[in-house]
N, C-alpha and C positions, 0 to 999 in steps of 0.2 A: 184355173189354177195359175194359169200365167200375168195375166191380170191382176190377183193381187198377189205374186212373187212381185211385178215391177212398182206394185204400191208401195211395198215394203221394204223393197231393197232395188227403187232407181238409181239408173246408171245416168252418172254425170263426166264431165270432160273440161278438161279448162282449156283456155286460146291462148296464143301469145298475142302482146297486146300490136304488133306488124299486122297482124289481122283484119284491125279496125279501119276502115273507111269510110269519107265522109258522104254525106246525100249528095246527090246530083255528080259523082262522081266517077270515075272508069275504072273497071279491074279487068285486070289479064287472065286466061283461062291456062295455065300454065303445061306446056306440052308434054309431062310426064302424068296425066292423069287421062284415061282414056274415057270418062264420064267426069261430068262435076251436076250436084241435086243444088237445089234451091231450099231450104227452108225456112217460111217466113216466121216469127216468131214477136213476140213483145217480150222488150228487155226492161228488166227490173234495175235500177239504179239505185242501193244501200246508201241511209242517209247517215247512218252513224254505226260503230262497231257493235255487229249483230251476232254472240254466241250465244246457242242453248235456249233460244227464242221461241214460246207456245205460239201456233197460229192466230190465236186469238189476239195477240200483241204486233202484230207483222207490220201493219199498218203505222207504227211506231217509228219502223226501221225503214221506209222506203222513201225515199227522195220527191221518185214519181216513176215516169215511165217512157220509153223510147220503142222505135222499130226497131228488128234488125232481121239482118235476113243471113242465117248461119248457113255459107257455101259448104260442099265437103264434097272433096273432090273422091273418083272412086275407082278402083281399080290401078292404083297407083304401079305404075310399069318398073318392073326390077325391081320388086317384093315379093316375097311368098309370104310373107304374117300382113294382116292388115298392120295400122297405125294411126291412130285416131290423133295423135299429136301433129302427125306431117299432113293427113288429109282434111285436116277441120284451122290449120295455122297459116297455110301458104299467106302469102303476101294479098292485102286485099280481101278476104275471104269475108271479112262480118262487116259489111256494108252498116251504118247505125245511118235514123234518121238525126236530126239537126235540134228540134226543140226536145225540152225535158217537159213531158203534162205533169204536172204534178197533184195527180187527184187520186182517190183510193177508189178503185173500180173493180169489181171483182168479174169481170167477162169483158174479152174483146172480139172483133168480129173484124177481121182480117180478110180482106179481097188482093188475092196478086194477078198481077196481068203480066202476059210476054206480048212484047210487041204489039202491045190492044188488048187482049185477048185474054178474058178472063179465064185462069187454066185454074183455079183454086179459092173457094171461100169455106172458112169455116170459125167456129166462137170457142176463145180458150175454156168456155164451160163444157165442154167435149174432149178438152186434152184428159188424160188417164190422170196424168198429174198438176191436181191445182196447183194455180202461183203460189198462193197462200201455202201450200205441203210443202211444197218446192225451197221454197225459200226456208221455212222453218226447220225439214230437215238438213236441210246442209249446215244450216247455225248447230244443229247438234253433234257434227261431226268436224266442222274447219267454221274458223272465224271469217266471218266478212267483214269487208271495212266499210269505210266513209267511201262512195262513188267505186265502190265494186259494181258492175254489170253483171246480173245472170239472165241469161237465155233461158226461155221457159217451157221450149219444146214444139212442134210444131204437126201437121195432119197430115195422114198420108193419103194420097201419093206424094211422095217430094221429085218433084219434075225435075226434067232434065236441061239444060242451057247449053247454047252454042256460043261461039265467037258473033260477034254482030246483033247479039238480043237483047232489047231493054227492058228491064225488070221494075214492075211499079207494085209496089205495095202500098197499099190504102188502110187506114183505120179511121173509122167515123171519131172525131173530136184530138185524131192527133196531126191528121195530112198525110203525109207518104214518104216512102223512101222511093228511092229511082236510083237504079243504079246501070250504066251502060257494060256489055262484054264486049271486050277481045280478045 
């Protein structure tokens, strides 16, 4: 039942765009979060204003596609409610890769490594929410523009990161992000 509640009614979030980070670049692990996850994800890039979009036309709408690897830090110290604005926004948090693929692919097969070490692989044909739902619902409830980014969700476990760990995410036919902590 829970399974398809989340087909039906997923839970999305928006970033600020202080978020975004470029490849090969460094983010800080900011001292007020006592955890920060990793989740690697492919980001969808909106090629023109997409409301009320049937799946079947998606392909219309998308640019092409990027890495990104959506940080959220957790445990945020001096709160009692979560907050999904301050722990998914901090500074640095959505690391993107650098080229735009621009092809219609319907499965990607994601490999992240920490320091080496492959701690994660898995194929968006496994996510609960295709890209393709993903995208077409959200056109039915808020507009997307021209180079809107959505984040398309990611497999669990979402691992943990320290100060000092390198993070490389691989997609066969896009290259990688790499992102260094401290």
């Amino acid at each position: 039942a829970d399974l398809q509640n989340f087909k039906l009614n997923p839970d999305f979030f928006t970033m600020n765009t202080n978020a975004i980070l470029e490849n090969h670049k460094t983010t800080y692990l900011p001292y007020f979060y006592d955890s920060v996850l990793i989740e690697p994800e492919i980001g969808v890039v909106i090629k023109k204003e997409c409301k009320n979009i049937d799946k079947k036309n998606i392909k219309n709408y998308i640019s092409g596609y990027i890495i990104c690897n959506d940080l959220s830090g957790r445990d945020l110290k001096g709160l009692i409610k979560d907050n999904t604005v301050l722990r998914k926004s901090s500074d640095g948090f959505l690391p993107v890769s650098s080229a735009l693929v621009p092809f219609h692919k319907k499965s990607f097969n994601l490999n992240t490594f920490v320091n080496g070490k492959l701690i994660q692989s898995f194929d968006t044909d496994n996510l609960i929410l295709k890209i393709d739902d993903a995208i077409s619902f959200l056109s039915k409830h808020i507009t997307l523009n021209e180079n809107d980014l959505v984040c398309t969700g990611s497999a669990m476990p979402k691992p943990k990161v320290k100060s000092g760990d390198r993070i490389e995410i691989k997609v066969e036919g896009m290259g990688d992000l790499v992102t260094d902590i401290l």
